[in-house]
C-alpha positions as CSV (number, residue, x, y, z in Angstrom):
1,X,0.0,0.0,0.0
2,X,1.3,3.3,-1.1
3,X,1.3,6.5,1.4
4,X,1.5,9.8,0.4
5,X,3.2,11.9,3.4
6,X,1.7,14.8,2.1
7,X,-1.9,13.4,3.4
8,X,-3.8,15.4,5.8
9,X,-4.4,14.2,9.2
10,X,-8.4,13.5,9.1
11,X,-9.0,10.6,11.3
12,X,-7.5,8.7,14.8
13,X,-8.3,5.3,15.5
14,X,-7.4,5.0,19.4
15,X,-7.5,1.2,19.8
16,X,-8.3,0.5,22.9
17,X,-10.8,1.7,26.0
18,X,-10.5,2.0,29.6
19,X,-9.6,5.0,31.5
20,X,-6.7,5.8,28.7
21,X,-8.3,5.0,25.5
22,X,-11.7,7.3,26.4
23,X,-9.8,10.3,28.1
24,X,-7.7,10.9,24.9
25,X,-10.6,10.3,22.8
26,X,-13.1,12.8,25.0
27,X,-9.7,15.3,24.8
28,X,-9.5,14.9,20.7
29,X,-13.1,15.2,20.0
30,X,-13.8,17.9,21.9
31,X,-10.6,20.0,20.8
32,X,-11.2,18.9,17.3
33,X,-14.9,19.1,16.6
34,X,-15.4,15.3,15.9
35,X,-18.9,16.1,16.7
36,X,-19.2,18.8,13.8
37,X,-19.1,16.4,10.7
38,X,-16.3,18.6,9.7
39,X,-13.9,18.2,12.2
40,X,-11.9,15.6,12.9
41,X,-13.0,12.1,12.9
42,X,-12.3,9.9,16.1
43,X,-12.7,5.9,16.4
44,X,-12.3,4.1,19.2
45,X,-11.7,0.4,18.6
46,X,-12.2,-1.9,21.7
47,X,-11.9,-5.5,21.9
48,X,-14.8,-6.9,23.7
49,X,-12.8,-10.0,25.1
50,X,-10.8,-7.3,27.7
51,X,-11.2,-5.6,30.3
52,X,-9.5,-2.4,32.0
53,X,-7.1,-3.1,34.1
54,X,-9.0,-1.0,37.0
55,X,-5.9,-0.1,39.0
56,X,-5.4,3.7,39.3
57,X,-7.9,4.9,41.3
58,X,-6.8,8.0,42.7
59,X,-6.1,11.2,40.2
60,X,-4.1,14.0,40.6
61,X,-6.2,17.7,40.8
62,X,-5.3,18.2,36.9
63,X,-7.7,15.7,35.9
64,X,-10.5,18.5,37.2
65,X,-9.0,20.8,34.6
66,X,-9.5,17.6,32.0
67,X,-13.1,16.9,32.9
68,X,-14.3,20.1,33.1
69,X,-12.4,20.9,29.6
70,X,-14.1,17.5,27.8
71,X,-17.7,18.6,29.2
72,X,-18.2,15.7,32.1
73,X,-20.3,17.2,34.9
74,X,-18.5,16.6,38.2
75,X,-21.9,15.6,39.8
76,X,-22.3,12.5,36.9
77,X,-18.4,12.3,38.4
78,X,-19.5,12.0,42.4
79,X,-23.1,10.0,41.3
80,X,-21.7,7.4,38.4
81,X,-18.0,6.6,39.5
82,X,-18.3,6.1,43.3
83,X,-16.2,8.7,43.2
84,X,-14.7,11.0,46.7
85,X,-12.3,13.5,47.1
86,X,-8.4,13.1,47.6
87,X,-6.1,15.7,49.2
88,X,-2.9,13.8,48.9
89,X,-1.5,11.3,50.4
90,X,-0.3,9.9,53.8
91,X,2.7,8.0,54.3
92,X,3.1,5.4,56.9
93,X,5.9,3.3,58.3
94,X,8.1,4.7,55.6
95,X,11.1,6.6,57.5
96,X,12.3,4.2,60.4
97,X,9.1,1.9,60.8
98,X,7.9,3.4,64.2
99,X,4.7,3.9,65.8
100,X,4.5,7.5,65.3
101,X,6.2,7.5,61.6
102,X,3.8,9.0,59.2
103,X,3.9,12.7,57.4
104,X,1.4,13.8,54.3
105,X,2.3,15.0,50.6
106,X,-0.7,17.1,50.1
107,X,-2.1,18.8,47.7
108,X,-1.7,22.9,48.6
109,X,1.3,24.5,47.9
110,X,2.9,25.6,51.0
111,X,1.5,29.0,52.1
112,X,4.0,31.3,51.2
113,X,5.8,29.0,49.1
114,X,7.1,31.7,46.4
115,X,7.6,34.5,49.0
116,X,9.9,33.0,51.8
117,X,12.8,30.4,52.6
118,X,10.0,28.1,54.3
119,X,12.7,25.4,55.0
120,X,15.3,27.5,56.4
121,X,12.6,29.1,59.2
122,X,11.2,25.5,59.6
123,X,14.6,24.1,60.5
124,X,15.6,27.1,62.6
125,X,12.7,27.9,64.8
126,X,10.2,24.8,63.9
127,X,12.0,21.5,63.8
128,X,9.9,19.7,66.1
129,X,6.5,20.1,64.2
130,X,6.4,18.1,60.7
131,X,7.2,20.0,57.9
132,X,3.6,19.8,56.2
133,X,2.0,20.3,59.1
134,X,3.4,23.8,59.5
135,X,3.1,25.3,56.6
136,X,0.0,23.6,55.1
137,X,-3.6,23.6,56.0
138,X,-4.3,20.3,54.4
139,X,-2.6,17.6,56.6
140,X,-5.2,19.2,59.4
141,X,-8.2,18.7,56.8
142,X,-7.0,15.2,56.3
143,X,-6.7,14.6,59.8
144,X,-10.0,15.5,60.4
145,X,-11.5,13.8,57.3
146,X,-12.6,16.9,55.9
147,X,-14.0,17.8,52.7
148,X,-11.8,20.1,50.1
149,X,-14.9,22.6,49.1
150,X,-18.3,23.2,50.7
151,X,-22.4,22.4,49.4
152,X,-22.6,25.6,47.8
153,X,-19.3,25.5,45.9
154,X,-20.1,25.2,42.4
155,X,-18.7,21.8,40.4
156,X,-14.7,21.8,39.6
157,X,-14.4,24.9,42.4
158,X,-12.7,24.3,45.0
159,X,-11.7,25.4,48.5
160,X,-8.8,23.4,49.1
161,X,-7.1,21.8,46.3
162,X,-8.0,18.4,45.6
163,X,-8.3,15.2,43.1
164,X,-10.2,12.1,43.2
165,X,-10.5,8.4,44.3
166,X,-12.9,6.6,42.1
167,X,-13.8,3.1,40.5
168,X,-11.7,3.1,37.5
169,X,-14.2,0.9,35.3
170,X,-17.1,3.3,36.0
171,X,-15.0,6.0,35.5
172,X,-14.2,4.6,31.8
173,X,-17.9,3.2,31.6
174,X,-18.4,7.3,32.2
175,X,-16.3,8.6,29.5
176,X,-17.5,6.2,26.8
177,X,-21.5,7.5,27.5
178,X,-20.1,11.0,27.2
179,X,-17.7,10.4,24.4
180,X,-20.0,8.7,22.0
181,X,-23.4,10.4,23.1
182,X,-22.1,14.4,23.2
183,X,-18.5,14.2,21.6
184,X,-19.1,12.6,18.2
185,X,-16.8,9.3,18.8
186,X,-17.6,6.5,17.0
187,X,-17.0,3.4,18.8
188,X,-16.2,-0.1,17.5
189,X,-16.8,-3.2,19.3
190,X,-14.7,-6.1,17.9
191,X,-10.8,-7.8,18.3
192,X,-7.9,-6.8,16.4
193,X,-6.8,-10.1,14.3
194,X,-4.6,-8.4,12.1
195,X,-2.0,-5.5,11.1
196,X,-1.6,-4.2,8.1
197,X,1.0,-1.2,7.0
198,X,1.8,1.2,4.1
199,X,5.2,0.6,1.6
200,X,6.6,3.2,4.0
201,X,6.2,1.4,7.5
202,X,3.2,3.1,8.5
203,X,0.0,1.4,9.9
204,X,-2.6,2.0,6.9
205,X,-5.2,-0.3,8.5
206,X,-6.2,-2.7,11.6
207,X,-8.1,-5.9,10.4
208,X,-10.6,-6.9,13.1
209,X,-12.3,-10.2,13.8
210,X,-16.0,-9.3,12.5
211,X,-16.2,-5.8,11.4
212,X,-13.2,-6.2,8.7
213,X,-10.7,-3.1,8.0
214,X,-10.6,-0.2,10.1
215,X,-7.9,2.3,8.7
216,X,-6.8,5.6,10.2
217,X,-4.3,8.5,9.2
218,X,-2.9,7.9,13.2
219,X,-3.1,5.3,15.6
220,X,-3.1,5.6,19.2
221,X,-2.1,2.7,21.1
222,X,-4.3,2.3,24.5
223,X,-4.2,-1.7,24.6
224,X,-2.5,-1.6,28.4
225,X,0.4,-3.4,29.1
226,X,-0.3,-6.0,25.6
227,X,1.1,-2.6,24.0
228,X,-0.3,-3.9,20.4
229,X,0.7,-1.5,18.3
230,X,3.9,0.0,19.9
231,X,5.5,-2.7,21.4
232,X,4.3,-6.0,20.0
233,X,3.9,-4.3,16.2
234,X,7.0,-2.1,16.0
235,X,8.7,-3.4,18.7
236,X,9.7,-0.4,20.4
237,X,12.2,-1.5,23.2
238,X,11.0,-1.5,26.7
239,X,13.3,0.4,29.2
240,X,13.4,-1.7,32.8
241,X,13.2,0.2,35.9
242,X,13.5,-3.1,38.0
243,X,16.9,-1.3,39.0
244,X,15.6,1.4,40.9
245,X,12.0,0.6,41.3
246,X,11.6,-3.1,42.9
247,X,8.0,-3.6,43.5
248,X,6.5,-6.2,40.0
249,X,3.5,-7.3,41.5
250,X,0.5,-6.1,43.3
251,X,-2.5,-8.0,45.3
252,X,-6.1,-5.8,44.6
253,X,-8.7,-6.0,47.0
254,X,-12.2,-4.1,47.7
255,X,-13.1,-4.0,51.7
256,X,-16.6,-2.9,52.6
257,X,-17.2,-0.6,55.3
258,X,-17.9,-1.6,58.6
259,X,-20.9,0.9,58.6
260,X,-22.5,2.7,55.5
261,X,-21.7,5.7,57.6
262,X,-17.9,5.0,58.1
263,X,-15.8,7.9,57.6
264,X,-14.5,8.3,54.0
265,X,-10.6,9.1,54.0
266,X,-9.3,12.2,52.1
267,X,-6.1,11.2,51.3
268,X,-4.2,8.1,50.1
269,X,-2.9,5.9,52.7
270,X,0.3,4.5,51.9
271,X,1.4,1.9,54.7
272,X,4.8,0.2,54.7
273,X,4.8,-3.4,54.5
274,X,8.3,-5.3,55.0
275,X,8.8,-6.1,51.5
276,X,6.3,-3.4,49.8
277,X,3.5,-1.4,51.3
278,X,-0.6,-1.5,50.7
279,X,-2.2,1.4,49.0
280,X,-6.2,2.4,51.2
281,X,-8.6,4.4,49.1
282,X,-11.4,5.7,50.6
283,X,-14.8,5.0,47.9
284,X,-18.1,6.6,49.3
285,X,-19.6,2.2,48.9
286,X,-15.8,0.5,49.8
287,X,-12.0,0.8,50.6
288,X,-9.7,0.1,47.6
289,X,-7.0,-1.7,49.0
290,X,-4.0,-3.8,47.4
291,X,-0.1,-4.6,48.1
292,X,2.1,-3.8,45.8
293,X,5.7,-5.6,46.5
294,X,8.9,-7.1,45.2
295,X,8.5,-10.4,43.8
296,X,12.6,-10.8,44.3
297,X,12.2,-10.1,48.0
298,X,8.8,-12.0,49.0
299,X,6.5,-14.4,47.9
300,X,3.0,-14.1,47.2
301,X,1.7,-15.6,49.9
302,X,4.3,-13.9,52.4
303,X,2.7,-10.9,50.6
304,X,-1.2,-11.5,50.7
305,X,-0.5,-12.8,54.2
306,X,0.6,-9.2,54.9
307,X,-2.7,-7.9,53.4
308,X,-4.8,-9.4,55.3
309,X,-3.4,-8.4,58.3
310,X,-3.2,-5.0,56.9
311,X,-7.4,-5.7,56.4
312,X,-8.5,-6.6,59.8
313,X,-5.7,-4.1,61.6
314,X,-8.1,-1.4,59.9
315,X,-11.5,-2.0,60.8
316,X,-12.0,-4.6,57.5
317,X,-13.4,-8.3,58.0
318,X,-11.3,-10.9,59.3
319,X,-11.8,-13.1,56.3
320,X,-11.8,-11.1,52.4
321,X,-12.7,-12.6,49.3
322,X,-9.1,-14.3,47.4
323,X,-7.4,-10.7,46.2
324,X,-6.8,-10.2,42.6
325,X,-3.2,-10.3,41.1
326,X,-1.2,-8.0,39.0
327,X,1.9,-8.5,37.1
328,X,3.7,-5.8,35.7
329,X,7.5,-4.7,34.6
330,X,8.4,-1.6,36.2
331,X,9.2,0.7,33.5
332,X,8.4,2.5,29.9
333,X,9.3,2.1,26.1
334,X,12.2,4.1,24.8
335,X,10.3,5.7,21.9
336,X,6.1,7.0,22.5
337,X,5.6,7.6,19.3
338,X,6.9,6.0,16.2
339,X,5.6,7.0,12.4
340,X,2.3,7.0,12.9
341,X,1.5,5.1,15.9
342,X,1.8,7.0,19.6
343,X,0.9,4.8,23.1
344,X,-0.7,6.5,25.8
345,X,-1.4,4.5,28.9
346,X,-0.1,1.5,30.3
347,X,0.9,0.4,26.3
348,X,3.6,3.6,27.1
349,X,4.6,2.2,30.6
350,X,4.3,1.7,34.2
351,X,6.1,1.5,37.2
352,X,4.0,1.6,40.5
353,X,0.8,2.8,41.8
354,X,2.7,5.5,44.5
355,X,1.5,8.8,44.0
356,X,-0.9,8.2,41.4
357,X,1.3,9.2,38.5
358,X,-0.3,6.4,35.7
359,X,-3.5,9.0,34.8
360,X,-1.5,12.2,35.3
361,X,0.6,10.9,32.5
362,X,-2.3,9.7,30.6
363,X,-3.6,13.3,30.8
364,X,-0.4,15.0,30.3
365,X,-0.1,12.8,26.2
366,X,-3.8,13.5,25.4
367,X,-3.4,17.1,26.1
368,X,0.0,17.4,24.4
369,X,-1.3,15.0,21.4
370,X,-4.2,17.1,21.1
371,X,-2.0,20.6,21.1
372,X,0.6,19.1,18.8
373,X,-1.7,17.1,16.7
374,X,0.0,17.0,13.2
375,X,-2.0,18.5,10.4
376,X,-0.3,15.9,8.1
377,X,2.1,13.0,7.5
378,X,4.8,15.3,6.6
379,X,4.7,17.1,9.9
380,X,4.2,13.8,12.0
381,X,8.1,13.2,12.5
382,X,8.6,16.6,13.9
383,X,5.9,16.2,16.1
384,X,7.0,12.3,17.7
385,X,10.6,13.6,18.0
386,X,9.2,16.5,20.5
387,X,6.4,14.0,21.9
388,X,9.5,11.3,22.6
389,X,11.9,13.9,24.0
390,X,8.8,15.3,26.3
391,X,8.1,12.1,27.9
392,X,11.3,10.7,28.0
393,X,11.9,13.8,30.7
394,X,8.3,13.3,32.1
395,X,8.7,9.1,32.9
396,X,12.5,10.1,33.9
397,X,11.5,12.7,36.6
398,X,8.5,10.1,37.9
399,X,11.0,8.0,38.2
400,X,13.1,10.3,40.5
401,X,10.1,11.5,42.4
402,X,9.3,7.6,43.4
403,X,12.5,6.9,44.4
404,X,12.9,9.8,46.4
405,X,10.2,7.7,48.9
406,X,12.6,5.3,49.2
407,X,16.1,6.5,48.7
408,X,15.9,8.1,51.9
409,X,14.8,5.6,54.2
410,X,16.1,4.4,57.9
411,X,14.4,1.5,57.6
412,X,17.4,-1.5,57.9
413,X,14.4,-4.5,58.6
414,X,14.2,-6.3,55.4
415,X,16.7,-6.0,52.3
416,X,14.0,-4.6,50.5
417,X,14.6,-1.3,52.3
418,X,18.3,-1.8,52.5
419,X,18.2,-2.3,48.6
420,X,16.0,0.7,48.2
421,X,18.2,3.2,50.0
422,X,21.3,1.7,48.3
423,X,23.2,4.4,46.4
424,X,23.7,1.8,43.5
425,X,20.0,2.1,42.8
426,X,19.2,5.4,42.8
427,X,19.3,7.5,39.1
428,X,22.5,9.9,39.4
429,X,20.5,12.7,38.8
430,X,18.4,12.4,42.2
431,X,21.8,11.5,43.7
432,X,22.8,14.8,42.1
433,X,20.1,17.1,43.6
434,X,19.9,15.4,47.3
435,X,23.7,16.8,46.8
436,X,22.6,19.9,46.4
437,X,20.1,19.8,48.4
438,X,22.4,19.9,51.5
439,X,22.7,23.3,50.9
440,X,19.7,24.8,49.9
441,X,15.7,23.7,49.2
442,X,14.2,21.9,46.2
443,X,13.3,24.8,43.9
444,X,12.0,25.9,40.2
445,X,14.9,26.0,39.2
446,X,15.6,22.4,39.4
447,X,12.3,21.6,37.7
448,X,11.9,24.3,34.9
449,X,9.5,22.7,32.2
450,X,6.2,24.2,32.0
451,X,4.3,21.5,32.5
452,X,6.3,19.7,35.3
453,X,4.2,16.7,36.7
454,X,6.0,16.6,40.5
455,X,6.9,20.9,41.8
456,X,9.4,21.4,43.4
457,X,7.1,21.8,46.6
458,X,6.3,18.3,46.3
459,X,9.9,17.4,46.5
460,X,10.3,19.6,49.4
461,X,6.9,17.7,51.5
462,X,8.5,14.3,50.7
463,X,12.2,15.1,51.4
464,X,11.4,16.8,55.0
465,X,9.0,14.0,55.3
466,X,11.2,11.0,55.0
467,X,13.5,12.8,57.6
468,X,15.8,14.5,55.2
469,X,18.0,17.7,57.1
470,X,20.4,19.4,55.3
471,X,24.3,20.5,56.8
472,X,23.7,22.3,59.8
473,X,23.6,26.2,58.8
474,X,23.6,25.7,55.3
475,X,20.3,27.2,54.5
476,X,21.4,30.3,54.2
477,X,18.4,32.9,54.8
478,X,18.0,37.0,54.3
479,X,17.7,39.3,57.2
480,X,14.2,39.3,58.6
481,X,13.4,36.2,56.2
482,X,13.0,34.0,59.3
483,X,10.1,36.6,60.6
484,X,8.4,36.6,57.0
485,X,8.3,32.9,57.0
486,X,7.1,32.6,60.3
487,X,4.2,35.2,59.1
488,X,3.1,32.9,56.5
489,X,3.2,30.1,58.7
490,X,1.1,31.5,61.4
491,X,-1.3,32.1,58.1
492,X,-1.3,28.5,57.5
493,X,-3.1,28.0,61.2
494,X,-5.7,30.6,60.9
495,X,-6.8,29.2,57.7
496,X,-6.5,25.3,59.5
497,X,-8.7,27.0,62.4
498,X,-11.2,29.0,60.0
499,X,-11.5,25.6,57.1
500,X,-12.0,23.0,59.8
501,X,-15.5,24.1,61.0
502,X,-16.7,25.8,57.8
503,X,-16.1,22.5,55.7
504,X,-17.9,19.1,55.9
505,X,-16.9,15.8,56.2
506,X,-16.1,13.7,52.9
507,X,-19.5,11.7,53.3
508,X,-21.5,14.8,54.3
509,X,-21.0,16.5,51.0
510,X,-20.5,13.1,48.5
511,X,-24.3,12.5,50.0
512,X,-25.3,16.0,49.8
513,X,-24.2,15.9,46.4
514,X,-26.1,12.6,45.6
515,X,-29.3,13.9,46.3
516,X,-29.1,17.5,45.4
517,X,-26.6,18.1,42.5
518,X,-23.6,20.5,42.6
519,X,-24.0,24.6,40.7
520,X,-22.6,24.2,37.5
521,X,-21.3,27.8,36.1
């Protein structure tokens, strides 16, 4: 088959649903008027033999920007999705194992964060009260169980920032109702038998089991971890981050509430385990719960033994239904896009559930796919190089950030945490900045791109978290700095003691939004 590189982009076959496959094609149609006749045209091809994957519950507070951009009401969100809210995340157990060893990565930026050397006054006049505690209004909300807005906040406002825990098969279930009821998307049902490319290399069409050809100008690649198009196709190399980032498997399970008015958590609890550490999300109908671990330092049932002690230790039955497994290899393909073929999702990679990065980056290459979408063949190349060089920094610095949890651990108890804080596995470019981080704070400068997925801020709530102090004196501060940072952080408490009586619980205001709807403006 003959291609002419001079064809116009027209029409994107993303094959492949779930969470990844009907975000980028709600984020194309809508930016792209596939509703409109004229616009372009969007297919989604999805094999009806499998399922989502369904892990990736929590989001990041960008995907309120995405839903709210593609049209999907935040109540629909709340009622369809068994969705709640998420403030960040707490860790547990991950510093030296003790009792009283937890801190928070939430979601507000320090108050002040721009302004003042928060670190330097923290160290100096603070050290006893946990970094996020001081200088963040959210660990208190958490605490508390709060909710991040109030009933009369209209939908996508809010009055603390926030995300969202929610089933990730309703969630998709969601998106395809939108996308092929409001958004133009025309969906195919049926199994991809068969590839079939132009003279140049290029995918001119997929052959399916029932519906025969489906052709396309570009392909986008959402077939999870199978990677189809990408990987098993093209055979794009796979990068391994088994090096730095042990855990391979995970153990999924869904605990019901002890009451049907149990408190609903608003963060992500992240316990340490002895060879891994169990993820808790907080659904308005269930807990989300699962281990994720290192296959080379435990077994599996050394590991789902560990789960259900986790289960019962928090308020769940003694005896849960056999958990589901997942397999996966910690890491991402070396190329995103090749000729005309992109992956998005899990086909692009995967390393762990901590800190929900999997949908952050799944929003991140619809938006940037959508921006940069070529307006033909010609252009295509110039637009993959950029693509491949943008993510190849984005899946690099996700891998820094998740180390960072471990790198700087006291934990000596298994040789999982003595592997994890080994110098041997941590990138040189982490190694590079806890150097210079001796010496002065995580800051914008070390994380310059426009779009960076982990602040510098969170870098700064994890590192002070896990314990991290820099040389003694080497924060070097301004005169009277000291006094402006302790300004903002007495801020910080008069919001905590003005937010924590004005705002509702989590279950208060999922109900309240159940029965009576949220203002849309």
């Amino acid at each position: 088959m003959g291609a002419q590189l001079s064809e116009a982009v027209k029409h994107v076959v993303i094959v492949g649903g779930g969470s990844a496959g009907w975000l980028t094609a709600a984020v194309l149609a809508t930016a792209h008027g596939a509703d409109t006749g004229a616009g372009l045209q969007v297919t989604l091809l999805e094999s009806p033999d499998i399922g989502p994957i369904g892990v990736g519950e929590g989001t990041w507070p960008t995907m309120r920007d995405t839903l709210r951009g593609v049209g999907v009401s935040e109540t629909d969100l709340i009622r369809h999705c068994d969705a709640a809210f998420k403030q960040g995340s707490r860790f547990n157990g991950w510093v030296d194992g003790s009792p009283a060893d937890h801190y928070f990565h939430p979601f507000v930026l320090p108050q002040g964060y721009t302004e003042a050397n928060l670190a330097a006054a923290w160290l100096e006049r603070h050290a006893n009260v946990p970094f996020a505690d001081l200088v963040s209004f959210q660990p208190h909300l958490c605490v508390q169980g709060r909710a991040p807005k109030q009933a009369a906040t209209p939908e996508y406002a809010a009055v603390a920032n926030y995300g969202y825990h929610f089933d990730a098969g309703k969630f998709g279930l969601l998106l395809k109702r939108h996308c092929t009821e409001r958004l133009g998307v025309r969906h195919l049902l049926d199994a991809v038998v068969g590839i079939h490319s132009h003279d140049n290399g290029d995918i001119a069409l997929l052959q399916t089991r029932t519906l025969g050809a489906v052709a396309g100008d570009l392909f986008v690649d959402c077939t999870g971890m199978a990677s189809l198009l990408l990987g098993q196709h093209y055979g794009i190399e796979f990068v391994s981050q088994r090096h730095v980032l042990f855990n391979d498997t995970a153990l999924a399970v869904q605990v019901p509430y002890a009451r049907e008015d149990s408190a609903i958590a608003s963060q992500t609890l992240a316990t340490a385990q002895a060879n891994g550490w169990v993820w808790d999300i907080g659904l308005p109908t269930r807990r989300g719960v699962g281990h994720v671990y290192s296959s080379a330092h435990t077994s599996d049932d050394a590991a789902e033994a560990a789960l259900r002690r986790y289960v019962q230790s928090t308020g769940g039955p003694e005896d849960i239904v056999s958990p589901r497994k997942l397999s996966f290899e910690p890491g991402y393909r070396k190329k995103f896009w090749h000729r005309n073929c992109v992956a998005i999702g899990l086909s692009a990679g995967f390393v762990e559930p901590l800190e929900a990065s999997a949908l952050a980056l799944v929003e991140l290459s619809a938006a940037l796919l959508s921006d940069e979408l070529p307006a033909t063949r010609r252009s295509m190349d110039i637009v993959a190089q950029r693509f491949n060089n943008t993510f190849s920094y984005r899946w690099e610095r996700v891998i820094d950030f998740l180390k960072l949890h471990y790198a700087l651990t006291r934990r000596h108890d298994t040789a999982y945490w003595r592997d994890h804080a080994a110098p041997e596995h941590t990138p040189q470019r982490l190694r590079d900045l806890l150097t210079l981080w001796r010496h002065r704070p995580p800051s914008r400068r070390d994380f310059d791109r426009v779009e960076e997925l982990f602040p510098s801020a969170s870098y700064q709530y994890v590192l002070y978290g896990m314990g991290f102090r820099p040389e003694p004196g080497a924060y070097t501060r301004q005169p009277g700095s000291d006094d402006a940072a302790d300004g903002f952080f007495r801020e910080a408490a008069s919001l905590t003691r003005k937010m924590l009586p004005a705002l509702p619980g989590n279950r208060e205001l999922i109900e309240h939004i159940k029965r009576h709807g949220m203002l849309r403006v």
